[in-house]
N, C-alpha and C positions, 0 to 999 in steps of 0.2 A: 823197436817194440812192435810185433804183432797184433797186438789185442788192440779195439780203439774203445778208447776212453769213453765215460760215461761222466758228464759236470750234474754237481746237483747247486739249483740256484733255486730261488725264491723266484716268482713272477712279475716283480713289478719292473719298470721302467729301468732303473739304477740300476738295480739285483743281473736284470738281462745283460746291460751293455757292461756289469762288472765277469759277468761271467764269458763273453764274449770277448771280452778282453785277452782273459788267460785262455780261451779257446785260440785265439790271433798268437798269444804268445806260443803255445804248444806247436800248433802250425810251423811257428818261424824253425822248430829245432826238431821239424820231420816227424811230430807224433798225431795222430789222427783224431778227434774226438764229438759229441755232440752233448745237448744237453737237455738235461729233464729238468721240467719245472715243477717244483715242490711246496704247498702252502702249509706255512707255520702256524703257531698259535698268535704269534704278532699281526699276521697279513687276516689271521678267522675271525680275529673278535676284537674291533674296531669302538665297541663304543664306552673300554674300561678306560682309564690314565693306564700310562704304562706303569707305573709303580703299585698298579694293583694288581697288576696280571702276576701271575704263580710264580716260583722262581728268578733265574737270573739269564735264562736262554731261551726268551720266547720269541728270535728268531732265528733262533738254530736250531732247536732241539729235534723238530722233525727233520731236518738236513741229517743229522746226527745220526738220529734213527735207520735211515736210510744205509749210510755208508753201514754201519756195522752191521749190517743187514746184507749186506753185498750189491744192495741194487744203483747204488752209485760208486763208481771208484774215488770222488773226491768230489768234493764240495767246496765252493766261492764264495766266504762270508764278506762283511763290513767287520775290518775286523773289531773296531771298537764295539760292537754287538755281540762277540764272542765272552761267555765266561771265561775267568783267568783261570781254572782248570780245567782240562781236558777230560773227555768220559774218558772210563778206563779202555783200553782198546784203540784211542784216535791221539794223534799228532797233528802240529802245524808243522807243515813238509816243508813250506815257501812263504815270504811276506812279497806285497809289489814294494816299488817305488813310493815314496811319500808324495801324494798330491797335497798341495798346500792347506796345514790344517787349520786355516782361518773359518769364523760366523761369518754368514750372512746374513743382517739385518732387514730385511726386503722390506719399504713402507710405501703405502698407499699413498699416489702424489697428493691427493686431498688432507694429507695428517702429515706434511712433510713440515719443521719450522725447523732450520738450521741455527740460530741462535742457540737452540739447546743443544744439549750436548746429545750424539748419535742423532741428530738433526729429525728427533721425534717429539711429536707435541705435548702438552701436559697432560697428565694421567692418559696418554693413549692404553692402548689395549692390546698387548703383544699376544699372538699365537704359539707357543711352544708348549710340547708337554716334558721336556727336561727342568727338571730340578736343580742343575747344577746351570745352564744359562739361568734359569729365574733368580736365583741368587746372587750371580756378578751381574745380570743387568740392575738388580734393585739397586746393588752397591753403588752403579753409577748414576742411579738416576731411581730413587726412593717412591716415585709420584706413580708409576707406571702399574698397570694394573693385569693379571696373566688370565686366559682364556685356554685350555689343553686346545692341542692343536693333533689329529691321527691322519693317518692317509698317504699315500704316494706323494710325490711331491709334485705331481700335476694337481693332484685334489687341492694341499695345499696353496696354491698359487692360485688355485681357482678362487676358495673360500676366502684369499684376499683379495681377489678382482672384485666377487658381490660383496665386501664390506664387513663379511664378518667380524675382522679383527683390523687396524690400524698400521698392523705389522706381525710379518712372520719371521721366525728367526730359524736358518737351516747350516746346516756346512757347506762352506763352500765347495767343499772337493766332487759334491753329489751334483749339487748346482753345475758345477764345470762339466763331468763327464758325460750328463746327460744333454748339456747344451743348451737349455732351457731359452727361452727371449725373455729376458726382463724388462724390455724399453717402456715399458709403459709402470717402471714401479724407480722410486730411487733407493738406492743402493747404499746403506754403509759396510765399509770392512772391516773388520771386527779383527784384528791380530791376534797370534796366538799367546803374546805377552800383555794384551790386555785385557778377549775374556779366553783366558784358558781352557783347551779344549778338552774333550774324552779322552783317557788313555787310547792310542794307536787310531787316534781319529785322521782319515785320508789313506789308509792303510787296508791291503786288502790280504786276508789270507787263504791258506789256501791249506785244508783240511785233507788228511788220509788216516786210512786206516794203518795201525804203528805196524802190521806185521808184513806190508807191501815194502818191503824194499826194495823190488823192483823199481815200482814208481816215485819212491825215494830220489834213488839215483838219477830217475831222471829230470826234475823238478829241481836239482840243486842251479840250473843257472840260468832257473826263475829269480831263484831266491834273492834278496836286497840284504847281502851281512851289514851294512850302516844302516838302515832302518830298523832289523836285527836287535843290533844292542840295543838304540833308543829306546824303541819302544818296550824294549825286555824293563827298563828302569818303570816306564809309566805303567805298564800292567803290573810289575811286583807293589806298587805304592796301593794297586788297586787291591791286591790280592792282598796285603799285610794289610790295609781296611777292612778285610771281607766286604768291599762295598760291588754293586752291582751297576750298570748302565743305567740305573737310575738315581743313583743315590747323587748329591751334588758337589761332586770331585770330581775337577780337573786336574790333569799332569799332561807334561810337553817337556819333552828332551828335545836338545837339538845339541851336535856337531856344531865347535866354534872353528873359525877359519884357520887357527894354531893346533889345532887335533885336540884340543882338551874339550869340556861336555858342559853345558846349562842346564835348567831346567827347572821352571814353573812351576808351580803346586796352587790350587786354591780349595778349599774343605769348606763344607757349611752344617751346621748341625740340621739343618734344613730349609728349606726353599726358602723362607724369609729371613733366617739369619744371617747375621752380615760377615761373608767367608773371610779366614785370614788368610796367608798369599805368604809364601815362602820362595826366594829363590838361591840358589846355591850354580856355584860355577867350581869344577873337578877336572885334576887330569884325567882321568879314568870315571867309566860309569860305575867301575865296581863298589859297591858301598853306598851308591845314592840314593838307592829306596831307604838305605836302612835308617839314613842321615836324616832323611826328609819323614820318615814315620817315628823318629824321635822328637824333632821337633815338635810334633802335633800332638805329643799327650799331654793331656788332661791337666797333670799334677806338675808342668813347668813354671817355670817364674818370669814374669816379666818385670822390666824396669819400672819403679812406684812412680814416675815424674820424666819428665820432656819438656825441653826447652826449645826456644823457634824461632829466628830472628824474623819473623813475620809475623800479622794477623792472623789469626787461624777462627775460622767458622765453624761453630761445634756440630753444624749440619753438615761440614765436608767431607770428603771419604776421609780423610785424617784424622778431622777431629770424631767420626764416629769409630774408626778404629780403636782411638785413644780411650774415645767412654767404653765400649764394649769390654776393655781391660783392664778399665778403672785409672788410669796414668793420668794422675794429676797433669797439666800443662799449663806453664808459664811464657805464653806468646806472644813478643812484643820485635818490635823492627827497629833496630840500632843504627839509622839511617833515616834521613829525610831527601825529599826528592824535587828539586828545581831543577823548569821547564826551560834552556837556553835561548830556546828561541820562539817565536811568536806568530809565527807564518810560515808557510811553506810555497816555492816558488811554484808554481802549475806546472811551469816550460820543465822543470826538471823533473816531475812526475811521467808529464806525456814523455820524453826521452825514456824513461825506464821498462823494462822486459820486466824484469821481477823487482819484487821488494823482499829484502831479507827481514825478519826479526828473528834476535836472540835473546829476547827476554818476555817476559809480559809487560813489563814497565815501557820497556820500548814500546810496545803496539798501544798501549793506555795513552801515552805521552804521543803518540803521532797522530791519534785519531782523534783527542784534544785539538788538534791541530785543524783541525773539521776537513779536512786533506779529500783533493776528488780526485777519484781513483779511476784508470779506463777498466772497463770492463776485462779489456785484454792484455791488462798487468797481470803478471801469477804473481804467489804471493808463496815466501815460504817461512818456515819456522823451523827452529833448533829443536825441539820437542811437543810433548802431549800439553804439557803445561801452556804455553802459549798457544797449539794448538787449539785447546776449551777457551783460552782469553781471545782469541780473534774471532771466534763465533757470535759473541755479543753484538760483534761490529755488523753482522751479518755476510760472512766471509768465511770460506771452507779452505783450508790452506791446502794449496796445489803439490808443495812437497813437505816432509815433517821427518827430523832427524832419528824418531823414535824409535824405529823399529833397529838404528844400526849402533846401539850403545850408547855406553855415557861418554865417549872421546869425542869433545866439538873439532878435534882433525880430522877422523874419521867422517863426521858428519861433512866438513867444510870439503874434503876430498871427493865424495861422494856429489856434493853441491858444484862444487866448481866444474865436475865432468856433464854435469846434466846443460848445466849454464853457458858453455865456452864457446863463446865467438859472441854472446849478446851483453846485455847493459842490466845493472845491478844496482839495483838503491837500496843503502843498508841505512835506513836511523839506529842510535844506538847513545850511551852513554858516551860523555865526555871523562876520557882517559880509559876507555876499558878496554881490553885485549883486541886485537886483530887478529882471530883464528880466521876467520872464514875471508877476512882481505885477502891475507897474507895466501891462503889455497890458491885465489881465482887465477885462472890462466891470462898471461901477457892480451889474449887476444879479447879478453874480458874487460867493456868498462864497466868501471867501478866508480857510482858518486856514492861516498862518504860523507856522513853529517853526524857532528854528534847532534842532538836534540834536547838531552838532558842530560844534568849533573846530582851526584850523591855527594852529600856531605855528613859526615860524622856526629851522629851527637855526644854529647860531652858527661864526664860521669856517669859512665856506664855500672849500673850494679849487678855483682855476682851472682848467678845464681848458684843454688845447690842440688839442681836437677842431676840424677844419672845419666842421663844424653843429653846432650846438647849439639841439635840441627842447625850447622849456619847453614843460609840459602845467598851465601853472593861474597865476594873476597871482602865486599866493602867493609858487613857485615861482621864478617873476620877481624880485619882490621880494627877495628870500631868497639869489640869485645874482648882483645887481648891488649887493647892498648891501655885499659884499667885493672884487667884482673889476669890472672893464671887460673891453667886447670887442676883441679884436684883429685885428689888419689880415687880411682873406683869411678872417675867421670869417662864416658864414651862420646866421642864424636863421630858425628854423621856430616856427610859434608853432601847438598845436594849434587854438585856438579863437579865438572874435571876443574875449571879456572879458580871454581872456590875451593877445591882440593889443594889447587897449588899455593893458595894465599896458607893453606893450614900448613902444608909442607915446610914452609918457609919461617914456620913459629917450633919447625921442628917436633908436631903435634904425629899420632897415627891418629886412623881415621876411618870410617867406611864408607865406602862407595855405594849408591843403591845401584839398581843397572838402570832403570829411565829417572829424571831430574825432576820428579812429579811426586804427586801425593802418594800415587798405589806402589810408585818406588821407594819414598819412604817410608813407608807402611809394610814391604815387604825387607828394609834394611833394619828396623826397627825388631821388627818379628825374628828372625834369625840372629838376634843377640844371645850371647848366652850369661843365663845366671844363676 
């Protein structure tokens, strides 16, 4: 190619080094280019919300303008900043690679309290002007109170150094490229299965005008065809919403390791309403917007009643899911729970590298135990659930199964590789599974204790809920040993081990994908009736 390129980018910090980016990538495959910086209506007028600014492209539209115009040959969006229609006359030529599309939490060390859950204090005062994080943070945490937040994201990080807000919340992928120092703030990371991101958030694209096919051809091995499809699923869910970059919907596809597809959804009717959460897993992406913008109209049915073999708190994400939809719920625990032992030896604590929990009950029942921990014990858990229970204790767990599915082998394979050649103390239930034993490598000690015992309670009564949630095989046990299921009844089972106690009653069942509240809440929601 003769002619050198012309990049049209925005000015800020990100905008440059995202634009330099695909400037290095051009580079690598011999084509020449430079770049003109372009201010939009997003970067001019700084002291509206973004969801009051005009349309749904106020940081592309002067980008836009340009190209059709001829004075730039192409343009380097974010591409979750991109409307889901193209002007007439422009195409996406190329997507990058997915940078990781996790929130960052960023909180000021004076407002940090790890007991709570995203280890923010009570009613803090988050910085964001997205709609759609304001919505999944309230969900997880009701008390928190929102301040818009505009600016580059040096401005931002400033406005939290003097105190403005308690906490900013940003993406990560923007935080990484530009390299930011955060050491003087602490950090939560925010996964993209728990608050879900912007469609094609961490994704950059890369804009021409449709009649250049010159530079078509040459931009094809920029292109990412696996980030391609994904995100082709999260922008149609956007575009069959007609919703905009601000509206508060999330979508996340991701590639499973067997080549079939996932992918997240959360909807809110607005920033304070408490979003519902769909997940679905497909051979194929084809079909998955259409499946997931079914599920979310208006005039579906959900189940009148849910059963629990636990407590449930009408303040938890559960139980507000459940009022928000009106479902009766009948939550009671078909088990009780004795402590085996009464002490816990020290000498076998200081021996230990890490401590396993695989339950909440476990970390409840060990800390009962008034247990002194070295500071340079790490501590890990099977999921989110126990994840939020060992925060109480004032304890961040160092690894957490949750982000690798509902398989505790998976989880336990994944654990034994991190662990292998050190010492392991697992408390745990007397008589429960040995998934995570049974993983650890030969070169792995292992001290084993059970701690505590379940025992059955007797007379168990039926219920006539449409679902019915066990949360533990015990629990299984314990309700099919007085009653059967009845025609029109659904189980939900929260975990793999209490999948296998249903297995074995010969029951089917659903799986959520994490063993927590917002996984039943999202296995719950994707029922059909």
């Amino acid at each position: 190619m003769n002619r050198k390129l012309i990049i049209g980018t925005r000015g800020s910090r990100l905008a440059m080094w995202q634009a330099n980016y695909i400037k290095d990538q051009l580079a690598a495959i011999g084509v020449d280019s430079e770049l003109k910086i372009i201010k939009t209506q997003g970067d001019i007028i700084q002291h509206l919300r973004l969801d009051k600014l005009e349309g749904k492209g106020f940081f592309t539209k002067e980008l836009e303008e340009e190209l059709l115009s001829g004075q730039v040959d192409l343009a380097v969006h974010s591409h979750k900043d991109l409307p889901t229609v193209n002007p007439p006359g422009l195409i996406i030529a190329a997507v990058s690679e997915r940078e990781d599309a996790s929130e960052l939490l960023i909180i000021h060390k004076d407002c940090v309290d790890i007991k709570k859950r995203l280890s923010l204090k009570h009613n803090a005062t988050v910085g964001t002007s997205s709609n759609r994080r304001k919505a999944q943070l309230l969900s997880l945490r009701p008390d928190l109170e929102f301040t818009d937040l505009r600016g580059n994201i040096q401005t931002r990080l400033q406005k939290l150094r003097d105190e403005k807000y308690d906490a900013i919340m940003l993406a990560k992928a923007g935080v990484t490229r530009v390299d930011m120092d955060l050491s003087d703030f602490h950090l939560e990371e925010l996964r993209p299965i728990e608050i879900v991101p912007a469609p094609a958030q961490g994704v950059l694209a890369i804009q021409i005008r449709e009649n250049d096919q010159e530079l078509f051809e040459i931009l094809k091995p920029l292109n990412d065809q696996k980030v391609t499809q994904t995100i082709a699923v999260e922008r149609k869910v956007l575009n069959m919403f007609d919703a905009g970059c601000h509206a508060p919907l999330g979508c996340y596809c991701r590639e499973t390791e067997d080549g079939a597809f996932e992918s997240w959804t959360s909807i809110a009717e607005d920033n304070e309403d408490f979003p519902n959460r769909f997940y679905i897993h497909a051979p194929t992406t084809e079909g998955m917007a259409e499946k997931i913008f079914e599920k979310f109209q208006k005039d579906r049915k959900f189940p009148s009643s849910v059963f629990i073999t636990r407590d449930l708190d009408e303040n938890s994400y559960l139980g507000r899911f459940l009022s928000k939809h009106n479902i009766h719920t009948d939550a009671r625990s078909l088990i009780k729970i004795y402590p085996t032992i009464n002490k816990l030896d020290s000498f076998i604590l200081k021996r230990a590298d890490w401590i396993f929990f695989n339950s909440k009950n476990a970390i409840e029942h060990f800390f009962k135990l008034d247990p002194w921990i070295l500071k340079k014990t790490k501590i890990a858990v099977l999921g989110r659930g126990s994840e939020y229970a060992l925060r109480k204790y004032d304890r961040v767990a160092d690894f957490s199964g949750d982000n690798l599915g509902i398989k505790t082998e998976d989880i336990a394979k994944e654990f034994a590789r991190l662990v292998d050649g050190q010492s392991v103390f697992i408390p745990r239930a007397k008589d429960s599974l040995l998934s995570i034993q049974k993983a650890l490598t030969p070169n792995t000690t292992v001290i084993d204790m059970p701690i505590y015992e379940t025992v059955l309670e007797e007379n168990i009564n039926k219920t006539n809920a449409e679902v019915l949630i066990f949360t533990s095989p015990s629990n299984v046990k314990a309700y099919f040993r007085d009653n059967l299921i009845e025609p029109g009844q659904h189980i939900i089972s929260i975990g793999h081990s209490t999948a296998r106690a249903i297995e074995v009653m010969g029951l089917s069942y659903t799986l959520p994908f994490t063993p927590d509240e917002i996984g039943l809440s999202e296995a719950i929601f994707g029922l059909d009736y």
